[in-house]
C-alpha positions in Angstrom: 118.4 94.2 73.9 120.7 92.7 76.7 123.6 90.6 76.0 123.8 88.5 79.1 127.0 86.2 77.6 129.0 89.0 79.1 128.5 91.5 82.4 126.3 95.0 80.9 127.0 97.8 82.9 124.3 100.7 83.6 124.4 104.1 84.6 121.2 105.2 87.1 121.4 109.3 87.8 119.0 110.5 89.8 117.9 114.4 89.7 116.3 115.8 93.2 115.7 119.1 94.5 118.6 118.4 97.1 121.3 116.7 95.1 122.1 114.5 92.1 123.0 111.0 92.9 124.4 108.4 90.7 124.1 104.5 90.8 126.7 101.8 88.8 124.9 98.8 88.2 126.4 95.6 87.0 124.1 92.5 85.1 125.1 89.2 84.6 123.7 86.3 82.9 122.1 85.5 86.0 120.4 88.2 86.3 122.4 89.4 89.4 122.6 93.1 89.9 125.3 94.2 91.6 125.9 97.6 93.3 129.7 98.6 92.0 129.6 102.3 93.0 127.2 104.9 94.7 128.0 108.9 94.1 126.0 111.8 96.3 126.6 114.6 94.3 129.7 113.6 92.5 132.0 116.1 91.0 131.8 115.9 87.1 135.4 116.1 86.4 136.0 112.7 89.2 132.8 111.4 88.1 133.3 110.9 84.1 137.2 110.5 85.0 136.1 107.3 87.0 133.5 105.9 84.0 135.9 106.8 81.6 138.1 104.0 83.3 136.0 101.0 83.6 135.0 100.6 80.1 131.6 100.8 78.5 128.1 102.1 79.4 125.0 99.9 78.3 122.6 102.5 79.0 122.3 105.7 81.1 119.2 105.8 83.0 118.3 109.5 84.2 115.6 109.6 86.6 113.9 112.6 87.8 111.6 113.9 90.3 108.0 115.2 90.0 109.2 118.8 90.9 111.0 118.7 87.5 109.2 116.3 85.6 105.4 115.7 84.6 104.2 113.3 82.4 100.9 113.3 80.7 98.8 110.6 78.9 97.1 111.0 76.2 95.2 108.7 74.1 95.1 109.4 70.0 92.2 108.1 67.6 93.6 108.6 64.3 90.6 108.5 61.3 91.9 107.4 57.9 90.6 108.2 54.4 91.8 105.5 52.1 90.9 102.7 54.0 91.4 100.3 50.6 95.0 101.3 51.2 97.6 99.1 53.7 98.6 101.4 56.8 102.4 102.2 55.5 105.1 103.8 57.6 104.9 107.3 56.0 100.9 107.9 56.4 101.0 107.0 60.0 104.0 109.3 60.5 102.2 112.0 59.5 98.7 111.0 61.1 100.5 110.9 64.2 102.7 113.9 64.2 99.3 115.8 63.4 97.6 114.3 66.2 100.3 115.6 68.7 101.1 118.4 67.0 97.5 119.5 67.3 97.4 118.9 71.9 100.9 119.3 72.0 100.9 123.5 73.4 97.8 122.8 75.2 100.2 120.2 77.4 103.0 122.1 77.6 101.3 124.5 78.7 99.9 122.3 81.4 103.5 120.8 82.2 104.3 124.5 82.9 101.6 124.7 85.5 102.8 121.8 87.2 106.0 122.7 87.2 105.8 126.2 88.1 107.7 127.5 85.4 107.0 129.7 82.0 105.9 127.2 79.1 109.1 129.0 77.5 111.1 127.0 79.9 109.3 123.7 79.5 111.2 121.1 77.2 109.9 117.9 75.9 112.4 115.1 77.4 110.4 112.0 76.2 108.0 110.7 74.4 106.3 107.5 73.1 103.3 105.6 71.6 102.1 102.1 72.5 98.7 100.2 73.0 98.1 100.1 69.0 94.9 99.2 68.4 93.3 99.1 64.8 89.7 98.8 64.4 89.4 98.0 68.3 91.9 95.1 68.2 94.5 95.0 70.4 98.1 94.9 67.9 101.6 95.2 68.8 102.4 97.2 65.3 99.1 98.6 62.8 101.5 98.6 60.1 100.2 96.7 57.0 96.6 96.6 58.2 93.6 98.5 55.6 92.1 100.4 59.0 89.4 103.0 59.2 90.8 104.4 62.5 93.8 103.4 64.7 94.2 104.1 68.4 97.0 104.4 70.6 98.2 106.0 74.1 101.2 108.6 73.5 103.1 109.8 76.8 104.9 112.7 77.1 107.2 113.6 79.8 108.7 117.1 79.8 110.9 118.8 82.2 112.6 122.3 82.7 115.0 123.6 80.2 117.4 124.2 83.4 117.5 120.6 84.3 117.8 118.9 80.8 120.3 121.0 79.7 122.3 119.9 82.7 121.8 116.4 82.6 123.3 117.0 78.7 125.9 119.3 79.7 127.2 116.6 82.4 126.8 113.8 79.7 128.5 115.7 76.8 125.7 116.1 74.9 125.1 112.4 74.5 121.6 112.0 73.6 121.6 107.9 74.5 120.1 108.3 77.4 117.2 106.3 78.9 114.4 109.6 80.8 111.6 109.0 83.2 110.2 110.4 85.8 110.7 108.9 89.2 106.9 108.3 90.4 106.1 107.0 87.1 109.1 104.5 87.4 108.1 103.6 90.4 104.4 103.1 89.4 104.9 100.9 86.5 107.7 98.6 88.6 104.4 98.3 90.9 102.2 97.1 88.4 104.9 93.7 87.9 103.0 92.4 91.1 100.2 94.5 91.6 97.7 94.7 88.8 96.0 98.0 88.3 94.4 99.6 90.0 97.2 100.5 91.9 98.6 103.7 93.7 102.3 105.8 94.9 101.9 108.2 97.5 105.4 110.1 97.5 106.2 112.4 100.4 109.1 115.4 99.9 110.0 118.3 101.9 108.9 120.6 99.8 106.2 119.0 97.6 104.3 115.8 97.7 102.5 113.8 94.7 100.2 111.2 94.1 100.2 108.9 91.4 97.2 106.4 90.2 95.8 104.2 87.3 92.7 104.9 86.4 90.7 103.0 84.4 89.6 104.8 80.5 88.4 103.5 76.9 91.9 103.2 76.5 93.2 101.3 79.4 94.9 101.9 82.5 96.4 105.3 82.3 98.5 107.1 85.2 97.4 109.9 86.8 99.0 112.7 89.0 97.8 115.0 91.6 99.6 116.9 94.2 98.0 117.1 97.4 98.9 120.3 99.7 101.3 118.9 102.1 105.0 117.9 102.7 107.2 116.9 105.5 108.9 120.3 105.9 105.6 121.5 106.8 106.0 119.0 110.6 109.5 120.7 111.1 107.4 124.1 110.9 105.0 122.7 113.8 107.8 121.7 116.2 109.0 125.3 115.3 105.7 126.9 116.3 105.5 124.6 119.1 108.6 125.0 120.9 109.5 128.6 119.9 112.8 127.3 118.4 114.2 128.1 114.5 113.6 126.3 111.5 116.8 125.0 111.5 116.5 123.8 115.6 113.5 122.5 114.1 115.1 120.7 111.3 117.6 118.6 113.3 114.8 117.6 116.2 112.5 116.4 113.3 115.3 114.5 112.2 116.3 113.3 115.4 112.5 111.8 115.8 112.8 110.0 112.5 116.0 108.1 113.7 114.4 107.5 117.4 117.7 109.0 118.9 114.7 111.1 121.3 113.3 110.3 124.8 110.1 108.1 124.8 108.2 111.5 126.1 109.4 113.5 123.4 108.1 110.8 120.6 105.1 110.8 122.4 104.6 114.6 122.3 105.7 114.6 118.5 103.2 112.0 117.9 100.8 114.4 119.1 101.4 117.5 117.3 101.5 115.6 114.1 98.3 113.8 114.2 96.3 116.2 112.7 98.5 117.2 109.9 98.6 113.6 109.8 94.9 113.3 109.8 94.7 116.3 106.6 96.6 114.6 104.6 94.5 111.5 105.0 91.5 113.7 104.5 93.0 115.1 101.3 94.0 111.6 99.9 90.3 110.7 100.3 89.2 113.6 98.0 91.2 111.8 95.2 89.1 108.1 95.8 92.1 106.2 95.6 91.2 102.3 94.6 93.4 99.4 95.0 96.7 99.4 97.2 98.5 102.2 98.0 102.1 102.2 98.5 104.2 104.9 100.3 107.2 106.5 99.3 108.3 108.7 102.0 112.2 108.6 103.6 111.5 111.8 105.3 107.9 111.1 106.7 107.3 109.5 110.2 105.9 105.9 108.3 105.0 104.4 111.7 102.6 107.2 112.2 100.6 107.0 108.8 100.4 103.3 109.2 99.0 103.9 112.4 96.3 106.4 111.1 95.7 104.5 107.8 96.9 100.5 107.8 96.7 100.2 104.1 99.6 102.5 103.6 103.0 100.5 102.7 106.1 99.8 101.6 106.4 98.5 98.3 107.2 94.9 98.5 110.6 94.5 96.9 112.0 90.7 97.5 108.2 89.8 96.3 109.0 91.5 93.3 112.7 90.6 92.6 111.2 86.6 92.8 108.8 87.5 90.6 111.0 89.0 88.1 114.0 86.7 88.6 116.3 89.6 89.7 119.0 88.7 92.4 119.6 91.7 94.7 121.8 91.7 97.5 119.7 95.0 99.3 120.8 94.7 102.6 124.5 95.4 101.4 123.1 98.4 99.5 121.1 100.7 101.9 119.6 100.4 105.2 116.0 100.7 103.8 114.5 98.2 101.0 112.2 101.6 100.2 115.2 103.3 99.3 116.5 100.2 97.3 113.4 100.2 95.1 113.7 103.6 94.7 116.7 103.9 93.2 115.8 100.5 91.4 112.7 101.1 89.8 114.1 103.5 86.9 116.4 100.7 85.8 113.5 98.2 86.1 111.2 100.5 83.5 113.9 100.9 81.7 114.5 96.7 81.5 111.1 96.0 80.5 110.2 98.8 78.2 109.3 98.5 74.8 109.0 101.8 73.3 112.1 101.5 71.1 110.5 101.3 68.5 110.7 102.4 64.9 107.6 104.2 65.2 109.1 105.4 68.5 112.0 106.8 66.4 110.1 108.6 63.4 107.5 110.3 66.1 110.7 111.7 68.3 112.6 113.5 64.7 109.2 114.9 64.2 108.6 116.3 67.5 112.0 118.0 67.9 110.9 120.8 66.3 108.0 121.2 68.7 110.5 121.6 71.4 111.4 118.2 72.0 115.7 117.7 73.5 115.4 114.3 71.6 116.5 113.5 68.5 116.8 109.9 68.9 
């Protein structure tokens, strides 16, 4: 896939509520990643004028939130008749476009619930099968094999008509794109030094999600679940608290986050926050989370949910760079290694997947006429 004789160059946008940002990544044969350029909501016309100039794209990597993405896992048993025959491309092409075609409106469906939109408005952004197994072996392609059934996990990760026909209108309609979703990213990057079970807690302003593996017949499969909380809601209790507007409210919570307030007035925040602290906690409970749990949460007081719950963390990023043999100068990047991996972990799902398949190719034609913005 990579041709390390020779720099590759990747393109990392990231879709939030807030903003789109964009990331320029450089890899050389020694697997040094370099930082060449950082965008905050770039201008399109500046921003394709500027790639247009420095020569080609190995892959864009589009990354998006869990308010405009939700992937589901689902695994497939696929029962065969003529079991004399040898598995050939065209008979599991069809058994597998049946198979999905038969769950896939009862998913969109539940993609629009997740996303708060009309199923109308729910596109299919990505999809993929892996984990073959034929006859309850483990194979990396059934293909060839005389099976009496064949199992497999297929992902789908949709998103809102709104946002993927953006992200398409801003790359020209090129469909060579690399999608995930950001938590999942984040999830699988996790798994490189953390074996499953293994958990992401993610805390937004508006939203906040929680993402597992849970252990099935199938394997380890991720889960999602949205507990009801979000850091917006702690600017809303200094509001309440000190009789001043949301806004006020906004730039003391802020302020708090970046210690630039009196010892007393940490102390007092520290205080009103503990027990919206402590239902969160309570709520995270509820969903019997095993194994670590790592924190993703720029815009939550960290110190504070350490301090109610010491397994809460950072993910570990230099351990994982070792691991993976990845050089990353972070500390010329951004002030917070959390940040880092963030903006990291798309690319590093994106390095180590292996869904590009042929398989992978037939099953995404198929779908489009399900709904699916692929045709790749």
């Amino acid at each position: 896939m990579f041709n390390f004789l020779r720099k590759e160059r990747f393109l990392l946008l990231e879709i939030s509520r807030r903003k789109t940002s964009g990331l320029l990544l450089s890899l050389d044969s020694g697997k040094k990643l370099r930082l060449e350029k950082f965008w905050e909501s770039p201008k399109e016309s500046k921003f394709l004028g500027y790639l247009k100039g420095i020569g080609a794209i190995k892959k864009t990597i589009i990354a998006v939130e869990p308010e405009f993405s939700f992937t589901t896992v689902i695994p497939l048993s696929l029962q065969r008749e003529n079991v004399r025959e040898s598995l050939e491309k065209v008979e599991l092409e069809n058994l597998l476009a049946q198979a999905v075609s038969r769950v896939f409106n009862q998913y969109r469906q539940e993609a629009g619930r997740e996303l708060n939109i009309d199923e109308l408005d729910v596109i299919l952004a990505d999809s993929r099968v892996t984990n073959f197994k034929v006859d309850g072996n483990q194979v990396i392609n059934p293909l060839g094999f005389r099976a009496k059934e064949i199992r497999a996990v297929f992902e789908m990760t949709f998103s809102t008509r709104q946002v993927f026909g953006e992200i398409k209108s801003f790359l020209k309609n090129n469909d060579d794109f690399f999608f995930t979703e950001i938590g999942r990213a984040e999830l699988r990057a996790m798994h490189k030094i953390s074996p499953p079970p293994v958990n992401l807690l993610m805390l937004g302003g508006g939203r906040s999600y929680f993402f597992s593996t849970e252990k099935t017949a199938a394997g380890w499969l991720m889960a999602r679940k949205e507990p009801r909380w979000s850091t917006g809601g702690l600017s809303k209790i200094i509001s309440g608290h000190w009789a001043v507007s949301e806004k006020a409210a906004a730039g003391l919570y802020r302020a708090y986050l970046q210690k630039n307030v009196s010892p007393a007035v940490e102390k007092y925040f520290k205080k009103i926050f503990t027990p919206a602290i402590d239902s969160l906690l309570r709520q995270m409970q509820k969903f019997k989370p095993a194994g670590k749990i790592y924190l993703d949460a720029d815009e939550a007081p960290k110190a504070l949910l350490k301090e109610r719950r010491s397994a809460l963390g950072e993910f570990p990023l230099n351990a994982f760079l070792e691991k993976a043999g990845f050089i990353v100068n972070a500390n010329k990047w951004f002030p917070e290694q959390s940040k880092v991996f963030r903006k990291l972990a798309p690319f590093f799902e994106f390095y180590y997947d292996k869904s590009n398949t042929d398989i992978n190719h037939w099953l995404r034609r198929r779908l489009h006429w399900l709904g699916s913005g692929i045709t790749h």
